[in-house]
C-alpha positions as CSV (number, residue, x, y, z in Angstrom):
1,X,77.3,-41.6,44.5
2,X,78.6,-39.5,41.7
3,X,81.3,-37.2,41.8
4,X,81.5,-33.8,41.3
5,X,82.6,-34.1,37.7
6,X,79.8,-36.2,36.9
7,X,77.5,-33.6,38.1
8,X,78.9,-30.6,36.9
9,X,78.8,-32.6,33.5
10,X,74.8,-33.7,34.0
11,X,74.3,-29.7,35.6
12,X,76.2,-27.8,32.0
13,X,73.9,-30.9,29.6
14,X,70.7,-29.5,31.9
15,X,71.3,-25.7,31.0
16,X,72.1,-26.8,27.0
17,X,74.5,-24.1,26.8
18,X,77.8,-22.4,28.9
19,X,76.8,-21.8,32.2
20,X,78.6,-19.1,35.0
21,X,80.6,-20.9,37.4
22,X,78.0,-19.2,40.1
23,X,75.0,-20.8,38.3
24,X,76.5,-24.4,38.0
25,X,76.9,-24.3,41.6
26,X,73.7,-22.7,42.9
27,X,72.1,-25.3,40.8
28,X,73.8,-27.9,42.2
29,X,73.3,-26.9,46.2
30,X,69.5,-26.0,45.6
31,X,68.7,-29.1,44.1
32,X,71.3,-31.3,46.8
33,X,73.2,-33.1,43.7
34,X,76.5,-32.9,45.3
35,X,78.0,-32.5,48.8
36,X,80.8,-30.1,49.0
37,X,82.1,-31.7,52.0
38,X,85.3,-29.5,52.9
39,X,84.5,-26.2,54.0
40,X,88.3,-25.0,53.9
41,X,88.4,-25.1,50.1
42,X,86.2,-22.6,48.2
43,X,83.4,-25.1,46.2
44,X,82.9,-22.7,43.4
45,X,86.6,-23.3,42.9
46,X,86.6,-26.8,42.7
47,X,83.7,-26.5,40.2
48,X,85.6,-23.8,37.8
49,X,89.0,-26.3,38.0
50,X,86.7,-29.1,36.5
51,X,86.9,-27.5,32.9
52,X,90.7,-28.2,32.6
53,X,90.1,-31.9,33.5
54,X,89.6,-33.9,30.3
């Protein structure tokens, strides 16, 4: 299983360019790449906090 990183890494090289926050998760909930197992925490949240993680 991947994580999230790895996903929101392979979702940004699928668009080719920077991509909303709200895009980058829609895509990956449509297409099932990653579940955002705890409900508590807001998933677009985690998914912005990924760009400060080198």
């Amino acid at each position: 299983m991947q994580t999230i990183h790895d996903v929101v890494v392979d979702t940004l090289n699928y668009f080719g360019k920077p991509t909303d926050i709200s895009l980058i998760y829609e895509h990956i909930t449509k297409n099932e790449l990653y579940s955002f197992g705890a409900k508590k925490e807001d998933p677009q949240h985690i998914v912005k906090n990924l760009g400060s993680v080198k």
